[in-house]
VMD Tcl script that builds the backbone (N, CA, C; Angstrom):
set m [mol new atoms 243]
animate dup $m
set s [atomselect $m all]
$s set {name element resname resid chain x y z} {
  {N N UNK 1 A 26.696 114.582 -106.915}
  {CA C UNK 1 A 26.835 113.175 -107.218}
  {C C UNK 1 A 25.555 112.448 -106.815}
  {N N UNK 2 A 24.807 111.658 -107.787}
  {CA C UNK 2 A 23.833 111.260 -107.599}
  {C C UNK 2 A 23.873 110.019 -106.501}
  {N N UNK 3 A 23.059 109.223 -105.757}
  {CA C UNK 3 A 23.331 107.879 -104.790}
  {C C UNK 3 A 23.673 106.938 -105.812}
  {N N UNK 4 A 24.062 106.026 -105.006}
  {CA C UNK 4 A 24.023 104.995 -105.862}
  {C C UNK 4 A 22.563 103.752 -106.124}
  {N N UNK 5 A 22.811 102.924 -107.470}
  {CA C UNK 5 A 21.266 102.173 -107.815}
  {C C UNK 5 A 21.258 101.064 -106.779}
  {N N UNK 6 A 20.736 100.727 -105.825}
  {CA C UNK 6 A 20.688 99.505 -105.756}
  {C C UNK 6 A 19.278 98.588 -105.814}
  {N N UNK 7 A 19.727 97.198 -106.279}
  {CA C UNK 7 A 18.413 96.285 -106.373}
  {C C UNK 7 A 18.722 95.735 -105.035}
  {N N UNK 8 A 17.328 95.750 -103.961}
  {CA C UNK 8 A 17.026 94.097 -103.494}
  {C C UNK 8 A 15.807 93.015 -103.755}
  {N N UNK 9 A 16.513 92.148 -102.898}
  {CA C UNK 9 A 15.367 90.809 -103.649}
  {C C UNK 9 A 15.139 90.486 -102.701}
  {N N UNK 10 A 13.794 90.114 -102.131}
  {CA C UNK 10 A 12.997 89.304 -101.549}
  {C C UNK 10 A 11.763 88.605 -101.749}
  {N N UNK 11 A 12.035 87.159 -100.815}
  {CA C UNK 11 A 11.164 86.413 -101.169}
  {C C UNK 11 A 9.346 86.813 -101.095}
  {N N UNK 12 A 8.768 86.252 -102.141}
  {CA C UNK 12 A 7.482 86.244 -102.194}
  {C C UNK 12 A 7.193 87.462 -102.814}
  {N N UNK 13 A 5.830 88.089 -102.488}
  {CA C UNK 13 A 4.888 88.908 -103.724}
  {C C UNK 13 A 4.654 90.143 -102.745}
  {N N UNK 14 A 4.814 91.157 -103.198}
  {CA C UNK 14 A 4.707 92.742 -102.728}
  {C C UNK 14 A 4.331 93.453 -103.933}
  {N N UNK 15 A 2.860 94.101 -103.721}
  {CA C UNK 15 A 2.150 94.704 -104.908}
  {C C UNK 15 A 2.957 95.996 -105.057}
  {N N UNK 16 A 2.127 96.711 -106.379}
  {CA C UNK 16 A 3.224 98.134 -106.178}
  {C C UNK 16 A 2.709 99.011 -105.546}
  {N N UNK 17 A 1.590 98.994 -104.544}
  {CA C UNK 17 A 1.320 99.625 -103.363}
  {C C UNK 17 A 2.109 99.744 -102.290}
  {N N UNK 18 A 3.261 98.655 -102.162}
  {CA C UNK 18 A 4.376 99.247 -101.189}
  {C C UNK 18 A 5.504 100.167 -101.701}
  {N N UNK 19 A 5.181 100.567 -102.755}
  {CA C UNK 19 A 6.614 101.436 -103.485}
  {C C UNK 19 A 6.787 102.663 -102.332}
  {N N UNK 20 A 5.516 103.559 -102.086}
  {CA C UNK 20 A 5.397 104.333 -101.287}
  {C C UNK 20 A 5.749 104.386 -99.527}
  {N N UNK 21 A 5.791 103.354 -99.234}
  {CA C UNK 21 A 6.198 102.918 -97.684}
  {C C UNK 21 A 7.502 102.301 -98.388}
  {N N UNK 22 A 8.237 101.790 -99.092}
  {CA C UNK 22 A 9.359 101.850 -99.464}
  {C C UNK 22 A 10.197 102.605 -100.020}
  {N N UNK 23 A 9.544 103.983 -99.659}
  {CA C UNK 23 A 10.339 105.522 -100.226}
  {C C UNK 23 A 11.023 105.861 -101.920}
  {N N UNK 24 A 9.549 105.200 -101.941}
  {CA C UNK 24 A 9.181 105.395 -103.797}
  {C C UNK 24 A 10.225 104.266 -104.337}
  {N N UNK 25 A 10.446 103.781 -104.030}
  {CA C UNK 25 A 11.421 102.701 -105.280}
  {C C UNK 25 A 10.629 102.030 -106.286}
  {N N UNK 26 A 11.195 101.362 -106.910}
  {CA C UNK 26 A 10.000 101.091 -107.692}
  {C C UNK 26 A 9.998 99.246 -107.639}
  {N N UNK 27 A 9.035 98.602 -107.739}
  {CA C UNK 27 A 8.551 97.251 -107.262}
  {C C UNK 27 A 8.617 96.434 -108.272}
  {N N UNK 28 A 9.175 95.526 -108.464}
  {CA C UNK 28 A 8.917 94.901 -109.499}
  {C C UNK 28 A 8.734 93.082 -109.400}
  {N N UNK 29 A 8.713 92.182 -110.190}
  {CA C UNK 29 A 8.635 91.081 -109.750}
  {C C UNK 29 A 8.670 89.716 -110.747}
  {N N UNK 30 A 9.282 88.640 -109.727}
  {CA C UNK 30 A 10.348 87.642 -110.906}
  {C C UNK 30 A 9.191 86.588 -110.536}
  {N N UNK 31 A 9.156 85.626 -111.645}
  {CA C UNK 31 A 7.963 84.767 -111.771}
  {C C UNK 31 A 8.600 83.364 -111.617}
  {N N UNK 32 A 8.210 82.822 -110.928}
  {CA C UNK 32 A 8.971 81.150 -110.966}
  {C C UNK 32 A 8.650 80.069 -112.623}
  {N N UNK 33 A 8.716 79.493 -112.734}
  {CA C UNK 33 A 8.670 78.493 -114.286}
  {C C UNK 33 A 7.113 78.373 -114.213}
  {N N UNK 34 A 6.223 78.137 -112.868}
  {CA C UNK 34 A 4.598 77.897 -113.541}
  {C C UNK 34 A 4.021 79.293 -113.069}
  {N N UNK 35 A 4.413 80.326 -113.063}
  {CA C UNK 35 A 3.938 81.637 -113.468}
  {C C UNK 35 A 3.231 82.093 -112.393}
  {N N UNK 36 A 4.086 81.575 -111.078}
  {CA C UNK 36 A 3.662 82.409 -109.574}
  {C C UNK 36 A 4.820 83.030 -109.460}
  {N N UNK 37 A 4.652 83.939 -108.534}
  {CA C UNK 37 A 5.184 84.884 -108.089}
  {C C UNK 37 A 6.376 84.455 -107.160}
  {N N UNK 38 A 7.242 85.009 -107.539}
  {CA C UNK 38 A 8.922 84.188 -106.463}
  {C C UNK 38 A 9.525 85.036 -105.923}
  {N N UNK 39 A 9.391 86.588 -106.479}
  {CA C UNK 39 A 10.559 87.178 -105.641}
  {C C UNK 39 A 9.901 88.564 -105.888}
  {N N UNK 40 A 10.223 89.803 -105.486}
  {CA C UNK 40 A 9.954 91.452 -105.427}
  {C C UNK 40 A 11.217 91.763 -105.351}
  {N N UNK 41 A 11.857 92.654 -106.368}
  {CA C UNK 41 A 13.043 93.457 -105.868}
  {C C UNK 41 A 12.512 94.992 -106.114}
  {N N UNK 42 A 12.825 95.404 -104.868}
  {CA C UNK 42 A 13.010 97.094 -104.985}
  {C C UNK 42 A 14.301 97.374 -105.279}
  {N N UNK 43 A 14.226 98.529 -106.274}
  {CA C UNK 43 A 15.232 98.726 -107.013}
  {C C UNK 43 A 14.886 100.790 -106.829}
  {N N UNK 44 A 16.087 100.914 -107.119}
  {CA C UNK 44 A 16.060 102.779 -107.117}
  {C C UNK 44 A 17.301 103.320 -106.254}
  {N N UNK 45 A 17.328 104.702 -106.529}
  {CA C UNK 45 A 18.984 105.628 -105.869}
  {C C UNK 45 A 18.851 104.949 -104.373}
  {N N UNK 46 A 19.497 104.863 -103.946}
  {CA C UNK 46 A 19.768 105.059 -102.609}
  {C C UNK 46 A 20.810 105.440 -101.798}
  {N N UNK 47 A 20.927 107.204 -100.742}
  {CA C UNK 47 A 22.753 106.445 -100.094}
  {C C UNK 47 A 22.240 105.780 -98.521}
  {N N UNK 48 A 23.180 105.196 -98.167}
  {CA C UNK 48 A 23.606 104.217 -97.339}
  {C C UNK 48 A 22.560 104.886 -95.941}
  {N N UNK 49 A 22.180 105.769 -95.540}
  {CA C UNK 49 A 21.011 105.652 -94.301}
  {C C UNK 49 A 19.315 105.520 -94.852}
  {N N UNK 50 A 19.455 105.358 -96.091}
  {CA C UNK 50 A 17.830 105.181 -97.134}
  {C C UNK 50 A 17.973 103.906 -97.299}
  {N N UNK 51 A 19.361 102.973 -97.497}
  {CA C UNK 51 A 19.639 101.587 -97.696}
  {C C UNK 51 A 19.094 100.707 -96.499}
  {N N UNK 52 A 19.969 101.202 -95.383}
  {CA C UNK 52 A 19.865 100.850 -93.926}
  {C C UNK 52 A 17.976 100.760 -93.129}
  {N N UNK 53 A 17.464 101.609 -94.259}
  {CA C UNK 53 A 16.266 102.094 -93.307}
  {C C UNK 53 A 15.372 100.739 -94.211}
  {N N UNK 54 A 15.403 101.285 -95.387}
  {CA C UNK 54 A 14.742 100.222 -96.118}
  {C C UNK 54 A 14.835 98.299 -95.613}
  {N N UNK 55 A 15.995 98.303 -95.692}
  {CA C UNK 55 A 16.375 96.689 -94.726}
  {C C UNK 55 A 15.807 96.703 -93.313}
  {N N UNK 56 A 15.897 97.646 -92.744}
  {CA C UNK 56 A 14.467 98.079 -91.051}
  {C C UNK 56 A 13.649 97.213 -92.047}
  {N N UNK 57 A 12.684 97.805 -92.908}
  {CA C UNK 57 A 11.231 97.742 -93.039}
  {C C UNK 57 A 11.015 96.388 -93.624}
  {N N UNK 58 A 12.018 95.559 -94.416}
  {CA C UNK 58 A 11.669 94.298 -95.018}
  {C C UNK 58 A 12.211 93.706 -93.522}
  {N N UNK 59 A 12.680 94.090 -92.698}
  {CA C UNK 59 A 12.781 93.019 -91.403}
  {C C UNK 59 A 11.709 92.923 -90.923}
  {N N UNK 60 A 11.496 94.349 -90.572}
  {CA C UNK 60 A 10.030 94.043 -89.571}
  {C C UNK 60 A 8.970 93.485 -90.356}
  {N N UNK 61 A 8.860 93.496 -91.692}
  {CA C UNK 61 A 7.698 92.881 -92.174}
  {C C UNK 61 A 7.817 91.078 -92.257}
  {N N UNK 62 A 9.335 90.149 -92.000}
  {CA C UNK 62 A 9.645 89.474 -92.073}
  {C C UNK 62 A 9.590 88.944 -93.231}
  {N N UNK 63 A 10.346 89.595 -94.166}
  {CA C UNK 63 A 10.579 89.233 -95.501}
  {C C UNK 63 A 11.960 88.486 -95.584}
  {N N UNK 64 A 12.120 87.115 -96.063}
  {CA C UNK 64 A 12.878 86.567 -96.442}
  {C C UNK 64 A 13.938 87.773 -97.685}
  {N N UNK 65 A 14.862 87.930 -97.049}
  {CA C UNK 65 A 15.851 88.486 -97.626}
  {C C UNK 65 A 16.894 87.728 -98.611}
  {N N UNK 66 A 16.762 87.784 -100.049}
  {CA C UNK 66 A 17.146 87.128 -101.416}
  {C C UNK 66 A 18.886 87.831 -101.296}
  {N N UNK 67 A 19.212 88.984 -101.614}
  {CA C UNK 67 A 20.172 89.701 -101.999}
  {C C UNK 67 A 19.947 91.374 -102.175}
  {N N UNK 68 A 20.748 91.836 -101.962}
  {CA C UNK 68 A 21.132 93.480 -102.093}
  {C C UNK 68 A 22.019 93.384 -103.358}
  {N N UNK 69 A 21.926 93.872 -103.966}
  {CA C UNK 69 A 22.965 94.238 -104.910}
  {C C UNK 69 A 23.161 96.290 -105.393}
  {N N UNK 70 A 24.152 96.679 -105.418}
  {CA C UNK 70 A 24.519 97.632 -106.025}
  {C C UNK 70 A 24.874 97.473 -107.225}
  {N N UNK 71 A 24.500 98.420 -108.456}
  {CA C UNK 71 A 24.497 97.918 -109.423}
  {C C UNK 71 A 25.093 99.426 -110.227}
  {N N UNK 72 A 26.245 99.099 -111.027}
  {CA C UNK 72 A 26.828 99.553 -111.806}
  {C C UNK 72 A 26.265 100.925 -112.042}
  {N N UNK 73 A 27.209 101.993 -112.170}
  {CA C UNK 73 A 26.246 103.308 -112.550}
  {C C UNK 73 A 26.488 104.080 -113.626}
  {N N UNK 74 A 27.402 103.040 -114.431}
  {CA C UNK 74 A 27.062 103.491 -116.380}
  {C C UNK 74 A 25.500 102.773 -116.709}
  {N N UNK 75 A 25.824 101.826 -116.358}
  {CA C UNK 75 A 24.558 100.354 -116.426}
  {C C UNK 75 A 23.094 101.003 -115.897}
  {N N UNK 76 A 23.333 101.369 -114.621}
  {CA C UNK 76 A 22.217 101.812 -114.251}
  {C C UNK 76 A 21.467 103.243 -115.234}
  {N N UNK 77 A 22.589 104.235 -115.499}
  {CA C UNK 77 A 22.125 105.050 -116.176}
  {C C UNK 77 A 21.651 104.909 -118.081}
  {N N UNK 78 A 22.187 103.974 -118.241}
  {CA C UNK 78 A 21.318 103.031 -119.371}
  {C C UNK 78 A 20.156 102.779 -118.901}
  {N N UNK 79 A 19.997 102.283 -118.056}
  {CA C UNK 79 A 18.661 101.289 -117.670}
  {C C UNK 79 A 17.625 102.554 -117.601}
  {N N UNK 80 A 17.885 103.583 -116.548}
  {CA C UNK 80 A 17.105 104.537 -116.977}
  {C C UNK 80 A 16.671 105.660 -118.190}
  {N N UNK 81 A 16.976 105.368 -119.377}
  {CA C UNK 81 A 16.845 106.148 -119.748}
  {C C UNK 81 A 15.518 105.614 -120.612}
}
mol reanalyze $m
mol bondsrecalc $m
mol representation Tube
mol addrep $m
């Protein structure tokens, strides 16, 4: 059984040079209406002590924490394909 997908969101701009210190997820990023940068969600499998560890690392970096979401895993396996 594969983990499950989850997205999080946090505030502000994280290049995709942290994918790798974020245990490969992949980085992506939401643009506010005049075309700065508003949010980073790492998104990718995770089970629950890769979840836990990841939320460590946006603490200690003091990243405003947006939302966690788990996300559907018909949905998700659409998304990847």
């Amino acid at each position: 059984m594969n983990a499950p997908r989850y997205e999080i969101q946090v505030q502000g701009y994280l290049g995709e040079g942290w994918s790798e210190w974020f245990e490969g997820l992949a980085v992506s990023h939401v643009t506010d209406g005049r075309g700065a940068y508003a949010r980073t969600i790492l998104s990718g499998r995770m089970d629950q002590a890769m979840l836990h560890g990841v939320l460590m690392r946006i603490c200690s970096l003091g990243l405003p924490l947006i939302s966690v979401c788990g996300t559907d895993d018909e949905q998700a396996t659409l998304d990847e394909r």
